[in-house]
C-alpha positions in Angstrom: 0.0 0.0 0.0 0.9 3.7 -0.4 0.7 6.2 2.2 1.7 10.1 2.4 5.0 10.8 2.8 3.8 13.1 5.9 2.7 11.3 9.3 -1.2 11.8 9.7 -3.8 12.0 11.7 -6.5 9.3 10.2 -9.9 10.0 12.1 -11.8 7.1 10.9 -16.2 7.9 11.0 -19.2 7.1 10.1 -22.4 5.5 11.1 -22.9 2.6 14.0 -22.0 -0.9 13.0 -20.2 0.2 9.6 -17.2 -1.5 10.8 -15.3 1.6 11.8 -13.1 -0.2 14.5 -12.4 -3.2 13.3 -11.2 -1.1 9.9 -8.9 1.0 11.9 -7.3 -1.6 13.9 -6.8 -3.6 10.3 -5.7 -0.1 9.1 -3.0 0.1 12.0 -1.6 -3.3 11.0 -1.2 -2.2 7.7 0.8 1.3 8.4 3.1 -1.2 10.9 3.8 -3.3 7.6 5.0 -0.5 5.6 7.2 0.7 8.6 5.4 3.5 10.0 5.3 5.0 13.3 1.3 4.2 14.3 -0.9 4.7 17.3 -4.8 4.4 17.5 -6.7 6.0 19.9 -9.9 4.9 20.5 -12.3 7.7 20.9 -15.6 6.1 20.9 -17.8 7.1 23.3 -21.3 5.6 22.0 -20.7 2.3 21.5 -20.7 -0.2 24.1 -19.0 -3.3 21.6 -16.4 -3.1 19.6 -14.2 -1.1 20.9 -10.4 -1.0 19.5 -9.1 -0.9 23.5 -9.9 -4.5 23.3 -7.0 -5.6 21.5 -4.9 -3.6 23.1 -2.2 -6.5 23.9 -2.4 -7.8 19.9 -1.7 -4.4 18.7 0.8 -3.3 21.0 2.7 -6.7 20.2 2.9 -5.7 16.7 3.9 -2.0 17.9 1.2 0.2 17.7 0.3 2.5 20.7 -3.0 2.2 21.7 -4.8 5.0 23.9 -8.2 5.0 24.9 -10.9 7.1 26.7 -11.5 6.3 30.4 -15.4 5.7 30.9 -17.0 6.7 34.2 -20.2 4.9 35.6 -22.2 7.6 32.6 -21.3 6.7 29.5 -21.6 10.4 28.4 -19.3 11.1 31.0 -16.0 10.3 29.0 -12.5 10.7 31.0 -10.3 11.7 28.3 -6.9 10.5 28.7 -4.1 13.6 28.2 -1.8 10.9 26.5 -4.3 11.5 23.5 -3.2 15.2 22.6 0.3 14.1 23.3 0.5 11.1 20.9 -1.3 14.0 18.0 1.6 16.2 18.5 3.6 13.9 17.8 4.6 14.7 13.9 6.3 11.8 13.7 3.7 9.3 14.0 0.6 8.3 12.4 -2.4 8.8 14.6 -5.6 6.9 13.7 -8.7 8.0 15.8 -11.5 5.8 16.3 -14.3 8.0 16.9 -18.2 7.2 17.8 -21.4 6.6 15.5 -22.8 9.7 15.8 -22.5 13.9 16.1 -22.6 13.3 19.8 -19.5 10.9 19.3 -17.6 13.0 16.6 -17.8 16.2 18.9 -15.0 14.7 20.8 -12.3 15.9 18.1 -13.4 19.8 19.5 -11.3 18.5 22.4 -8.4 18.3 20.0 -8.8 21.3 17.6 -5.6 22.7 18.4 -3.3 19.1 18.3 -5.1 18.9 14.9 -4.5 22.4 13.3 -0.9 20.8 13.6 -1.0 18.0 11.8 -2.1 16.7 8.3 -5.4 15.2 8.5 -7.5 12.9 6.7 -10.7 12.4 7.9 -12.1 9.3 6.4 -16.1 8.5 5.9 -16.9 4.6 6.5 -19.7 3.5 4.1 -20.9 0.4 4.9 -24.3 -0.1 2.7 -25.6 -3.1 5.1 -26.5 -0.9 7.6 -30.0 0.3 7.5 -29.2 4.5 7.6 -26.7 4.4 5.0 -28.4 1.8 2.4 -28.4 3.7 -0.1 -25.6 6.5 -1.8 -28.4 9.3 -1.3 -28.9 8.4 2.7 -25.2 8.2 3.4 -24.4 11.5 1.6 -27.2 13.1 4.2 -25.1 11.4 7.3 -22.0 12.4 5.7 -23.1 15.7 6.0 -24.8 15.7 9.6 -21.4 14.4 10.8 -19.2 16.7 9.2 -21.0 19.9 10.4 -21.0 18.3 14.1 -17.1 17.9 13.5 -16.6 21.2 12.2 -14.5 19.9 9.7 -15.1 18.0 6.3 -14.4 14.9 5.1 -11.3 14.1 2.3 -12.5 10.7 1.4 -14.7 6.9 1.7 -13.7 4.0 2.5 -15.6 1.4 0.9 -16.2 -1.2 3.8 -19.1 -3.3 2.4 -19.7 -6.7 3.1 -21.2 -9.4 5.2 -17.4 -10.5 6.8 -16.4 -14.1 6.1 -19.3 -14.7 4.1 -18.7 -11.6 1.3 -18.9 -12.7 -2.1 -18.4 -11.1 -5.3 -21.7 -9.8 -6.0 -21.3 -8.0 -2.7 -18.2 -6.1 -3.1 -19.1 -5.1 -6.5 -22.3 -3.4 -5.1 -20.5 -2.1 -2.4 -18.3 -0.4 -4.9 -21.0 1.0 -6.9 -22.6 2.5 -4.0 -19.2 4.1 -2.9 -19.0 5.7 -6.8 -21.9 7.1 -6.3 -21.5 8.3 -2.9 -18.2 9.6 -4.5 -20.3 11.6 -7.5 -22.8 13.2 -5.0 -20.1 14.4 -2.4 -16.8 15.2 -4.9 -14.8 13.0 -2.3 -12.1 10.1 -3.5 -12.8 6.5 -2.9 -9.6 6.2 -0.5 -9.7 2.5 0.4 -11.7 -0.4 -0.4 -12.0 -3.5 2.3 -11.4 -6.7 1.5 -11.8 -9.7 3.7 -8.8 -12.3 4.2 -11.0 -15.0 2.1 -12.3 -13.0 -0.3 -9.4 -12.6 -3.2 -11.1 -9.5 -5.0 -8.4 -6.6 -5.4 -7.7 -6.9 -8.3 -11.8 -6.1 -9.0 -10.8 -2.8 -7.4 -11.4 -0.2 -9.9 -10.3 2.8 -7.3 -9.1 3.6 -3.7 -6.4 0.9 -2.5 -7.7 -2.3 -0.7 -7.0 -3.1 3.3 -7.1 -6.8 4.2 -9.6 -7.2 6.8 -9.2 -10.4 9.2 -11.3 -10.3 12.1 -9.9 -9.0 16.1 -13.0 -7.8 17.7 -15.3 -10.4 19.4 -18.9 -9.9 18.2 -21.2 -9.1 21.8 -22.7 -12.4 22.0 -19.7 -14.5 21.8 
């Protein structure tokens, strides 16, 4: 894969259950591989599951720094850890931030307007068109939106991260695509990464963006 030359601050959003985490902890693995600098900080405030801090030991083993909120008894109650706007001001590391499903969730980056007015930042919109909200190009463009004026900040670019995990086929990563053209047409943003799950052999179908090999870290709640 190809990165910028310049270390960057990746804040990775987008609606519940499009597979934010589990892309940014896949994402982390790949920055490792090309001999980056990486740390993830998992900002997500909303969800209960999921959360990156689980796999704390795996990614640290493979050298990424992981730093995570500190949840009080309220889960709107978020203890911020200071280590956060240190690791951002750090220019010689890439910073992924995990932040929540919603504008409550996202409003958490205000916390960090100055780290970020620092740094080169991409922040990245997950478009997952199994979920029910973002179905279709026209209903994501709308949450897009919604999220980015509750940042304050727009978005540079989609990641493509349809499917249905290990059982993704074909048919569903080439509607997946289409959806993130058209999400792409109606917002001017690139296509910045595709997903790919570890069975499905498919980049080469990838007609834009660059594809991240999922394999799955995070436990699903029932298991």
């Amino acid at each position: 894969m190809v990165f910028p030359a310049e270390p960057t601050v990746w804040i990775i959003a987008g609606h519940y259950g499009t597979g934010k985490t589990e892309f940014s902890v896949n994402f982390a693995r790949e920055l490792i591989r090309a001999g980056r600098r990486v740390a993830l900080a998992d900002l997500d405030i909303v969800n209960p599951y999921f959360r990156s801090r689980e796999q704390r030991a795996w990614l640290e083993s493979i050298g990424v720094t992981v730093v995570a909120s500190n949840l009080q008894n309220d889960i709107d109650l978020p203890a911020l850890s200071p280590q956060i706007e240190g690791i951002m001001r750090d220019k010689g590391r890439d910073v992924i931030l995990d932040v929540g499903g919603d504008d409550m969730g996202i409003r958490v980056l205000g916390r960090f307007a100055r780290a970020l007015c620092t740094r080169r930042v991409e922040m990245l919109f997950v478009l997952n068109i199994n979920r029910p909200l973002t179905a279709t190009a026209a209903e994501a463009a709308a949450y897009l939106q919604e999220i980015a004026q509750a940042a304050g900040r727009p978005f540079t670019g989609i990641i493509n991260n349809t499917h249905l995990c290990e059982m993704t086929t074909q048919a569903d990563i080439a509607e997946g695509e289409a959806a993130a053209e058209e999400l792409s047409a109606l917002t001017g943003l690139p296509i910045v990464f595709h997903t790919v799950w570890a069975r499905a052999d498919a980049e080469e179908d990838m007609a834009a963006g660059q594809a991240v090999r999922l394999e799955r870290h995070l436990k699903k709640p029932w298991e």
